[in-house]
PAZAPA-4460 file (N, C-alpha, C; in steps of 0.05 Angstrom, whole numbers, plus 32768, in hexadecimal, padded with zeros to 4 digits):
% residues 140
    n_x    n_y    n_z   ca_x   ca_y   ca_z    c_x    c_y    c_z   seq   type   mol
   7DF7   802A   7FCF   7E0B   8030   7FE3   7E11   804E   7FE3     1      X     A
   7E12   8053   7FFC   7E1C   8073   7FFE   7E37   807E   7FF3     2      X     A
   7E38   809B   7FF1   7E4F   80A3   7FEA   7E69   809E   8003     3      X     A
   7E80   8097   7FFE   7E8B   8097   8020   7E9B   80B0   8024     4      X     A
   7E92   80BA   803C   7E92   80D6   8047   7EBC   80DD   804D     5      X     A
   7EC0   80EE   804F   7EDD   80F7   8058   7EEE   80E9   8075     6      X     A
   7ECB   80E1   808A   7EDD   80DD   809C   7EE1   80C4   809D     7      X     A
   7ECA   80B1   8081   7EC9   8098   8088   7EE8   8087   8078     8      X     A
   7EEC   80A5   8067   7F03   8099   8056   7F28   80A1   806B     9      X     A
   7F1B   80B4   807C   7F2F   80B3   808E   7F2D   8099   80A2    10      X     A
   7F19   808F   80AF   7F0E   8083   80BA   7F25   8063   80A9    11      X     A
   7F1D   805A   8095   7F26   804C   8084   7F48   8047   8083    12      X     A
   7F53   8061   8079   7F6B   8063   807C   7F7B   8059   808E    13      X     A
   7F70   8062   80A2   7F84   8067   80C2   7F82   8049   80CF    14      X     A
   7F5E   8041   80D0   7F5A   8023   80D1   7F72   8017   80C4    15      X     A
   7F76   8010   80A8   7F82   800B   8099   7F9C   8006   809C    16      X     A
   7FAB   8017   80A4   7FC9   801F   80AA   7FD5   8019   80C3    17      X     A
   7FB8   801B   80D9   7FC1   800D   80FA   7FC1   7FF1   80EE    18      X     A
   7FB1   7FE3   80E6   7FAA   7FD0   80F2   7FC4   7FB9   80D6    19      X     A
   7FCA   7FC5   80C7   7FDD   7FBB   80B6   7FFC   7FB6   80C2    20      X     A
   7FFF   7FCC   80D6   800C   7FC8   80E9   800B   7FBA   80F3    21      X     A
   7FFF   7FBD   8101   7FF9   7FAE   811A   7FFD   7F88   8115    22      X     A
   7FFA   7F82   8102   7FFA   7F6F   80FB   8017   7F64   80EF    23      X     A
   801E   7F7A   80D7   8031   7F78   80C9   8051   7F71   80D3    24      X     A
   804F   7F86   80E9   8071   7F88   80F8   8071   7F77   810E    25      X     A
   805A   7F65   8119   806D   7F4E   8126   8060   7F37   811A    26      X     A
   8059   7F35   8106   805E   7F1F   80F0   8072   7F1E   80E0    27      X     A
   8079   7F38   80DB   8098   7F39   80D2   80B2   7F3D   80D6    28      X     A
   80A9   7F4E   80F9   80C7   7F38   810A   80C8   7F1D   810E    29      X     A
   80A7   7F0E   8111   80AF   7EF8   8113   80BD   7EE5   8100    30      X     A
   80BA   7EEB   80EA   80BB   7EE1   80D3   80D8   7EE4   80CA    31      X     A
   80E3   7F00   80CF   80F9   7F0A   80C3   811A   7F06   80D3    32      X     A
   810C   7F08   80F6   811A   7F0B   8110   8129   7F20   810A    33      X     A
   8111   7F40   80F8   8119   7F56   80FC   8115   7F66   8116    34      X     A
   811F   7F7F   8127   8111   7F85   813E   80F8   7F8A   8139    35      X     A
   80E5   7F93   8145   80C8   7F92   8142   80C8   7FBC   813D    36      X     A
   80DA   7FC1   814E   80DD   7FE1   814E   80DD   7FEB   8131    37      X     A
   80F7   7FDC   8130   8108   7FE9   8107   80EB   7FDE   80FD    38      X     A
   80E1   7FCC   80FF   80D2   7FC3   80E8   80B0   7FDE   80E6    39      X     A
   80AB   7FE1   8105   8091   7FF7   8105   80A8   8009   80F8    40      X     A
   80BB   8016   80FD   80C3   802F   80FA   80C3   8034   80DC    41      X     A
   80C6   801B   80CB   80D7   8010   80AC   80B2   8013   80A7    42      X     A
   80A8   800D   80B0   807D   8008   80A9   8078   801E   80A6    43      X     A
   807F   8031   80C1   8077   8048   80BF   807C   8064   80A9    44      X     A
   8095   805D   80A9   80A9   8074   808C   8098   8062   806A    45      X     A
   8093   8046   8072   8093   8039   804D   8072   804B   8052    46      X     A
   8064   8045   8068   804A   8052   805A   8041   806C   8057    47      X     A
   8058   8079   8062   8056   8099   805E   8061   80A2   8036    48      X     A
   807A   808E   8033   807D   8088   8019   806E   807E   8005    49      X     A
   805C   8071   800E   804D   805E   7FF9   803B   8076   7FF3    50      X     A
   802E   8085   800A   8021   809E   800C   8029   80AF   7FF0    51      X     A
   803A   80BE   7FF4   8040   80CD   7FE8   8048   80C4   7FC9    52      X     A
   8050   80AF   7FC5   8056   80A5   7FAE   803A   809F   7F9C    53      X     A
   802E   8092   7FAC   800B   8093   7FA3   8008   80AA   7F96    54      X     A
   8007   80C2   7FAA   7FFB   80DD   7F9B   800D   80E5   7F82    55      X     A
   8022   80DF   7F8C   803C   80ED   7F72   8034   80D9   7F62    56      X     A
   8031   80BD   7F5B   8031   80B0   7F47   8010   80A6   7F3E    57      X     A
   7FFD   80B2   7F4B   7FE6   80B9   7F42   7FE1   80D6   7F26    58      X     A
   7FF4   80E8   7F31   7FEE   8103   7F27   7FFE   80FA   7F0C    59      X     A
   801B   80EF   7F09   8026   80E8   7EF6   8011   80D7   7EE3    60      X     A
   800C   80C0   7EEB   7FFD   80B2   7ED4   7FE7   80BB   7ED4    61      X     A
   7FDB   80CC   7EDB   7FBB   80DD   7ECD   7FC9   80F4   7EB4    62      X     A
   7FD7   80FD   7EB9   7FE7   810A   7EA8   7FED   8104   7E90    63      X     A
   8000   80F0   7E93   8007   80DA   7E84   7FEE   80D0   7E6F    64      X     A
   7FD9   80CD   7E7A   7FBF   80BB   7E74   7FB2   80D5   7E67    65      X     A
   7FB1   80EE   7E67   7FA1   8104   7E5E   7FBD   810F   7E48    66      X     A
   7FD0   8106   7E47   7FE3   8114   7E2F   7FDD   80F4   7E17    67      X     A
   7FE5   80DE   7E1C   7FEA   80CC   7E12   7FC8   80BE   7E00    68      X     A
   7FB9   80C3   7E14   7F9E   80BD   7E11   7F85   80D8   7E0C    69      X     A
   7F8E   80E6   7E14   7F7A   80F6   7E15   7F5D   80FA   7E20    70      X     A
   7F6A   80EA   7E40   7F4C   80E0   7E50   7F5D   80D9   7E64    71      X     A
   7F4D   80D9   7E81   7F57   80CB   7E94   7F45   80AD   7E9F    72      X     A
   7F31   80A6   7E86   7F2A   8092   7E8B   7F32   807D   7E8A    73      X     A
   7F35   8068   7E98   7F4A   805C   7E90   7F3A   8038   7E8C    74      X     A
   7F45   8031   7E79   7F36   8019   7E70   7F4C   7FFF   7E7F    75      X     A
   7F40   7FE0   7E79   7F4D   7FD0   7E8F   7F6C   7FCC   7E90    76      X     A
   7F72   7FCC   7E79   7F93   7FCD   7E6D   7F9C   7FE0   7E82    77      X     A
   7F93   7FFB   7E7C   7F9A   800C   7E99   7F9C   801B   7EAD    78      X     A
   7F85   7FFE   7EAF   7F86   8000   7ED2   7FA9   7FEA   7EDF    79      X     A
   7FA8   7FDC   7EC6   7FB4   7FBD   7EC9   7FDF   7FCC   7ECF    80      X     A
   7FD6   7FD9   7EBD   7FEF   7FEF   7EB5   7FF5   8000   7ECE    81      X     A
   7FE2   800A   7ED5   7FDA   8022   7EEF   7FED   8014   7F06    82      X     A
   7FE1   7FFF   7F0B   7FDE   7FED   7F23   8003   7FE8   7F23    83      X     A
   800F   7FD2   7F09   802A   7FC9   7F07   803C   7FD8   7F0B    84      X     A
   8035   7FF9   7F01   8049   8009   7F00   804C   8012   7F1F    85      X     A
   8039   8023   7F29   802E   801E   7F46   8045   8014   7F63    86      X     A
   8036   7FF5   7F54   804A   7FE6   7F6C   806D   7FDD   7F62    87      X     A
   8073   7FEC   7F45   8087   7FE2   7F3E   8099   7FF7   7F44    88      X     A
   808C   8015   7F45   809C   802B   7F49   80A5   8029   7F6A    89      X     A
   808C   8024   7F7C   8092   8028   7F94   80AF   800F   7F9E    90      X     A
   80A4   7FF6   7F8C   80B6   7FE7   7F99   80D9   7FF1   7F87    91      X     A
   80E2   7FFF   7F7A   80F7   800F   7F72   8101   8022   7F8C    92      X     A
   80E8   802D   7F9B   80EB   8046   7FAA   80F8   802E   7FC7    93      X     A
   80E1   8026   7FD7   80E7   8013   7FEF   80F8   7FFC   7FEE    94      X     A
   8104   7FF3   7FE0   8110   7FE6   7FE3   812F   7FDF   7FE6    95      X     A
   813B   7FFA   7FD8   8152   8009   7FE8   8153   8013   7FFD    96      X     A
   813A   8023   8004   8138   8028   8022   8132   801E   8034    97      X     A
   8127   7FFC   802A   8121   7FEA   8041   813F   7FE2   8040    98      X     A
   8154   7FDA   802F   816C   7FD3   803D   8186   7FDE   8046    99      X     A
   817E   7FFC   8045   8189   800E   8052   818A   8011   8065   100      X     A
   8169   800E   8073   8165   800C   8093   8166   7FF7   809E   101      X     A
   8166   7FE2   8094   8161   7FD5   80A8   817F   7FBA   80A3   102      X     A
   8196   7FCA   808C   81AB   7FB5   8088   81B1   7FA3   8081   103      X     A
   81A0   7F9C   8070   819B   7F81   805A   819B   7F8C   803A   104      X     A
   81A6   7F75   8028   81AD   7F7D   8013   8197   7F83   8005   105      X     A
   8194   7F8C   7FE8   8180   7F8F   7FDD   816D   7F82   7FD1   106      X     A
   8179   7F63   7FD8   8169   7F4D   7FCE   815A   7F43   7FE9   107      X     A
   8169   7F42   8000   8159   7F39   8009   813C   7F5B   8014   108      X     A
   8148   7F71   8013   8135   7F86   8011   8119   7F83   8001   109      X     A
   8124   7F71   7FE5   8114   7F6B   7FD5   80F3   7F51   7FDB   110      X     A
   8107   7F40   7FE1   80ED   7F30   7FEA   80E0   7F34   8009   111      X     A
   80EF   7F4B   801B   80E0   7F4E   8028   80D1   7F60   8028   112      X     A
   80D3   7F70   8006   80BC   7F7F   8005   80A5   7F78   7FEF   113      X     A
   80AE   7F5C   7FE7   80A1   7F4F   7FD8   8086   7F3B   7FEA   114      X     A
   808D   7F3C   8005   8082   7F2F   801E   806C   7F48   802C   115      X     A
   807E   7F5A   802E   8066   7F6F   8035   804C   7F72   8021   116      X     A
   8059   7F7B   8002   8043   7F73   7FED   8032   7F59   7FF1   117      X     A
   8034   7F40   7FF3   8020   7F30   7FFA   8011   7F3A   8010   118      X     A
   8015   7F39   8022   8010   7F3E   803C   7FF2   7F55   8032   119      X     A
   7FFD   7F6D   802A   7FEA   7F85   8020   7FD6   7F80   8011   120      X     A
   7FDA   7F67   8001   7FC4   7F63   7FF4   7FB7   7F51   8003   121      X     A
   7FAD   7F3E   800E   7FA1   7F34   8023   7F9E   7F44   8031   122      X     A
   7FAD   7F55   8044   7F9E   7F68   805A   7F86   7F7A   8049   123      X     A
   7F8D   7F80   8034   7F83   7F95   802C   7F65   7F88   8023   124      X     A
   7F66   7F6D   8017   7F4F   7F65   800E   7F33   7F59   8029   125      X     A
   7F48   7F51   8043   7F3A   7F49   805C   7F30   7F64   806B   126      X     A
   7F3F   7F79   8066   7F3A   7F96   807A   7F21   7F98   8067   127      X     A
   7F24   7FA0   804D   7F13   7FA8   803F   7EF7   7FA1   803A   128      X     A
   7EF7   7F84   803E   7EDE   7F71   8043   7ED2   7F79   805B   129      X     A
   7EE0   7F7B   806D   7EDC   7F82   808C   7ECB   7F9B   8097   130      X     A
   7EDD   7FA9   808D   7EDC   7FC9   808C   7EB1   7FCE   807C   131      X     A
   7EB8   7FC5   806B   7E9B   7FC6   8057   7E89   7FB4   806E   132      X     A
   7E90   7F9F   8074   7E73   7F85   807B   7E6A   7F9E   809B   133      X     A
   7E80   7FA5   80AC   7E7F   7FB0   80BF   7E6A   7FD5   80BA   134      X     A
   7E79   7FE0   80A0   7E6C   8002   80AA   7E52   8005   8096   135      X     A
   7E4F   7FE7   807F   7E3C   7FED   806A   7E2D   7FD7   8068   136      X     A
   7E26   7FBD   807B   7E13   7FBB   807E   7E02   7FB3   807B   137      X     A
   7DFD   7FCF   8097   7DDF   7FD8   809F   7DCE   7FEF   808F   138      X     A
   7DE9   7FF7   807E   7DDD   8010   806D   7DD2   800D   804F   139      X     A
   7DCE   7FF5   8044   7DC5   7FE1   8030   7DCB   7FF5   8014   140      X     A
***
């Protein structure tokens, strides 16, 4: 398999992020009988967050992993570690600010960001299947 190029990983991304939408916010007005607006608008700000939290909490645990370890290779423990902290930090970050905006307490903020997390992992594993069977192929 080829190396994947800048635009295919832009290409990837953006795929990625429409079409998670697109899906996401009126399955979860339907679901929630939140408006469909707050919910793109609430999609739009969590993945500009998730964004940035990625990079900030990428740069931290390589750090972390080159003071503590003295390597940034990281063996399965952690990746396992990588991953929990990850989705445990972000869900600290979004989930006050999902019930900020949109006026629900923090529990129920909670499992409805405990719903988006399912949701992400299935989209993510169907786009991703998709994404590959569709641009790689024909390129063997």
């Amino acid at each position: 398999m080829q190396h994947k190029t800048r635009f295919d990983r832009i290409r990837y991304l953006v795929g990625f992020e429409l079409g998670a939408m697109v899906l996401a916010v009126p399955l979860g007005a339907w679901l929630t009988s939140v408006d469909s607006r707050a919910l793109l608008a609430l999609a739009i700000g969590m993945s500009l967050i998730a964004a940035a939290w990625n990079y900030g909490y990428n740069l931290m645990f390589d750090k972390a992993m080159v003071y503590f370890k003295s390597t940034m290779v990281k063996s399965m423990a952690d990746r396992v570690w990588h991953s929990l902290l990850f989705e445990l930090g972000l869900l600290f970050i979004s989930v006050p600010i999902m019930a900020a905006y949109l006026s629900i307490s923090l529990w129920q903020a909670f499992w409805l960001d405990i719903g988006f997390v399912v949701f992400y992992l299935v989209f993510n594993y169907c786009y991703t299947y998709l994404y590959e069977k569709f641009f790689y192929a024909s390129r063997g």
